[in-house]
Structures are given as structure tokens and as C-alpha cells.
N, C-alpha and C positions, 0 to 999 in steps of 0.2 A: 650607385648606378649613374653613370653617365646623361645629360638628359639631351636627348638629339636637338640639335639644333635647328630651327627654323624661325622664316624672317617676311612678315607681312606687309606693303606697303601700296599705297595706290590703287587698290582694291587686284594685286595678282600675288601670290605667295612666291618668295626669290629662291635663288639658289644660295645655300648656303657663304659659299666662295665671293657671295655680291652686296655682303655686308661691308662694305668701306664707307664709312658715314660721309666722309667728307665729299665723296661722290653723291651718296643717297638724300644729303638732307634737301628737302623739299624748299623750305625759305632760308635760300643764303645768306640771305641778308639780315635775316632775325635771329631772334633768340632760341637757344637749343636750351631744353630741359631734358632729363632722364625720370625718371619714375622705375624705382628696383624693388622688384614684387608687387604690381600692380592690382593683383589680385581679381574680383569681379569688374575692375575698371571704372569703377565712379569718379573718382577726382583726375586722372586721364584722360577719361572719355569729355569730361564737363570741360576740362581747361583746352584740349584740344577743339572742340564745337566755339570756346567762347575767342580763343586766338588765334585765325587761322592765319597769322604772319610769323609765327612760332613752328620751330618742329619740334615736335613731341616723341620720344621714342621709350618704349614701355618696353619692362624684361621681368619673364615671368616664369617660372620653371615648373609650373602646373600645366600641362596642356591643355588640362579640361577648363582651365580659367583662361588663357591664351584665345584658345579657340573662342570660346563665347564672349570675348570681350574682342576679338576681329572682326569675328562677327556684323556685333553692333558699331565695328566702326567703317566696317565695311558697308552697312546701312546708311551709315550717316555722312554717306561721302565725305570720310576726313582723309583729305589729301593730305594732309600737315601732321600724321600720325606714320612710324614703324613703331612695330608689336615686333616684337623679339621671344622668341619661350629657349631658352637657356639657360646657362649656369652665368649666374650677373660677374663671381669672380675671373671666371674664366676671359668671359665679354671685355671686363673694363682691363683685362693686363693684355689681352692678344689682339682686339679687335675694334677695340674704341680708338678712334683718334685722341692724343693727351691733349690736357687742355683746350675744351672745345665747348666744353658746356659752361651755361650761364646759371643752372641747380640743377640738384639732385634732389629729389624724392624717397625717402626712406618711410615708409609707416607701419608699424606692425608687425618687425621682420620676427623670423623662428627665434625664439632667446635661447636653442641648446642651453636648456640650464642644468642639466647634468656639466659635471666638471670632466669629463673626458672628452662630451663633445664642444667643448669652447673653444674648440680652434677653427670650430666651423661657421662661428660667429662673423656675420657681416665686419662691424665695428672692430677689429681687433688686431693687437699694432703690429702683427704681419700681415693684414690686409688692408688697414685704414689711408695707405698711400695710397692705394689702386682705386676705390673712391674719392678721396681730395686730387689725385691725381689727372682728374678727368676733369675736376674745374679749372675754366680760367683764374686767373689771381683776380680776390676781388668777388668771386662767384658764392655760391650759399650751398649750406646743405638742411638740407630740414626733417626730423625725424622726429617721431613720436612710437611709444611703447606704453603697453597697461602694467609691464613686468620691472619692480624696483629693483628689483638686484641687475638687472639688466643694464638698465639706467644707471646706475653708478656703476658699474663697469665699465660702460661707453663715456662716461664724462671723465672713469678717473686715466681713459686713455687718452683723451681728447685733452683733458687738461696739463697733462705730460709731453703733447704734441705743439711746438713752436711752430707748427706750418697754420697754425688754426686761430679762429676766436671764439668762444662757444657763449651763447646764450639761454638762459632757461626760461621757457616763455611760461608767466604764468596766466591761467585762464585758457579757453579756448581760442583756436587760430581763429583769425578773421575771416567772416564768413562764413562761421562754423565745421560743423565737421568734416572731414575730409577722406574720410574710407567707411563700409556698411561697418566694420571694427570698430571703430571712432565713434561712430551715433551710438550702436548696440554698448557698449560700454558707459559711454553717457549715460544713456540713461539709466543703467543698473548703479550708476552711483560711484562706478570703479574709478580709481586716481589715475589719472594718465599723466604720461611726463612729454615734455616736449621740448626740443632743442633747434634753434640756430645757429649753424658753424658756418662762418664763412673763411673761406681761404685768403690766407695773409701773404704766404710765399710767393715772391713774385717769377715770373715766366720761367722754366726750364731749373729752378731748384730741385737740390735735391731734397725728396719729402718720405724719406724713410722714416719713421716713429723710432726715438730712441731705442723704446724696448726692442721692437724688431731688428731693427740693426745690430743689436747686442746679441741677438739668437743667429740674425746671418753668422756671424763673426765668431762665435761658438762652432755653428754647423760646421763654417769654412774650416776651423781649429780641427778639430771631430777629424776631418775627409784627411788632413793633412797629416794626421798622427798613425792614420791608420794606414 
């Protein structure tokens, strides 16, 4: 199922069509972060309140968590906040400006860990340019997951990708936890894993993932035989 699109900003809900970031972002002159599955909005809501020279723009495909975290930011007069409730792959290959953000926000995403649904995987090297894609060179990406197979999954793509540097943070982020997922796991004792990627590729490369490019190049073979 398709999830309609809609886009929150300035305390009025837009037209779909008036998503162009580079027109909407509220501090031109600051730093742009993404946050992809925002979820109830805690670490969004708190970094937006605590930077308002930052634009903050949050993509969430729950609406029922979209809506109640507009909400609250619509309460909290954050000028410096778009809420997006969409499909985040969709967003970052049709509708994000490339290269524009300073991070990306990952925490907690679905692990499809069934093996037929792994191509629906955020991290995955026919989608992992469409994320790195979106940073400037130079920019981070930051992710954490409670699911290990997950986690080496994502590093052994990450670690096959020359557009990247990954780090494994150990311990928790500074500042502690960073989604109600994060606390609620803390404290049950569960392993979480965490990662810093920052983008090495400099402006306007190409940042297709080996593997992926190998499956284009397959498909393209596939179309032309038949």
C-alpha cells in the first residue's frame, strides 16, 4: 500500500506538489539533518527545540505517529521543523534535493528479517545510495538497531561501499538514549548496535553500491535479451 503523502511545516499542512526542500528549508544558512522514521518523535522534537538555526525535517510512514508528533511540534512553535509521513525511499530518489543534508538519522528501522522481504530493507545496496545520496561529502549518517543479523547485514554492505567510513560506536550515544526504543531496550538489558557512516565521496560521484550496480547491469542484460 502506497502511504499518501503529506508535509507539515510552519504550523499549516502543504500541498503535496510544495515539497522542494531547497525552497522550504526554513534556516538557509544552517545545518540540515534528516531523521527517517521518526517514530513518536523524541530525539526530533528535543534537537529541533534545542537548534533553532537548524532545519530539521522528519519522514515517517505511520500517520498515526506523523500526526501526533505535528502535533507536538506544532505546540511547540518549531519553525525549524518539516514532518513529512511518506515512503522515506521514495522521498530521497524523487523529492529530496542530492546533497543537501549535513546527517541523517536512522534508529530502529523495520529489519524485514524474513529473507524474501530484504529488499525492503532501508540499508540495502540497491538503496543505500539514495541515503548517502542525500549527504553532502563529508556529512554522517547515524544508525542504531537492537536486531544482529540486521546489523551485519548493514555493515557487510556498508563495508563493500567506497562512497563511505563506518564506525562502531561502542557504549551508548552521548547524551544518552535517543528514541522511547533505545531507553525501553536499555533497560531490559538488550545489545544494541550502533554505527557512524560518514560520506567520503566527494560532490556529484557516482555512489551506486558495487552490488547494486551489478543487479542494475543484470536487470539491463534481463530487458535486452528478451
Amino acid at each position: 500500500m502506497i502511504t499518501p503523502l503529506r508535509i507539515w511545516m510552519g504550523g499549516r499542512e502543504l500541498l503535496p506538489r510544495e515539497l522542494e526542500l531547497a525552497l522550504l528549508r526554513p534556516c538557509r544558512r544552517g545545518r540540515l539533518e534528516i531523521e527517517i522514521g521518526f517514530g513518536k518523535g523524541r530525539y526530533l522534537l528535543a534537537r529541533a527545540a534545542a537548534e533553532p538555526d537548524t532545519t530539521f525535517v522528519g519522514i515517517e510512514s505511520a500517520a498515526l505517529y506523523w500526526g501526533a508528533t505535528t502535533r507536538r511540534a506544532e505546540r511547540g512553535g518549531l519553525g525549524n521543523l518539516i514532518t513529512v509521513c511518506g515512503d522515506a525511499l521514495y522521498l530521497l530518489a524523487a523529492r529530496f534535493e542530492r546533497e543537501s543534508a549535513d546527517a541523517v538519522h536512522v534508529y530502529f528501522p523495520d529489519p524485514w528479517p524474513k529473507t524474501r522481504h530484504h529488499r525492503r530493507r532501508l540499508l540495502d545496496p540497491s538503496t543505500v545510495d539514495l541515503v548517502v545520496g542525500v549527504l553532502a561529502p563529508g556529512g554522517t549518517l547515524y544508525f542504531a538497531t537492537d536486531h544482529a543479523d540486521y546489523c551485519t547485514a548493514v555493515c557487510e554492505v556498508l563495508d563493500r561501499y567506497p562512497a563511505v567510513a563506518v564506525e562502531r560506536v561502542e557504549g551508548p550515544w552521548p547524551g544518552g538514549p535517543r528514541t522511547h526504543y533505545e531507553t525501553k531496550y536499555e533497560r531490559e538489558g538488550r545489545p544494541i548496535f550502533r554505527l557512524v557512516v560518514t560520506r567520503l565521496a566527494p560532490a556529484r560521484a557516482s555512489l551506486l553500491h558495487p552490488d547494486g550496480a551489478a543487479s542494475v547491469a543484470a536487470g539491463s542484460l534481463e530487458r535486452a535479451v528478451d
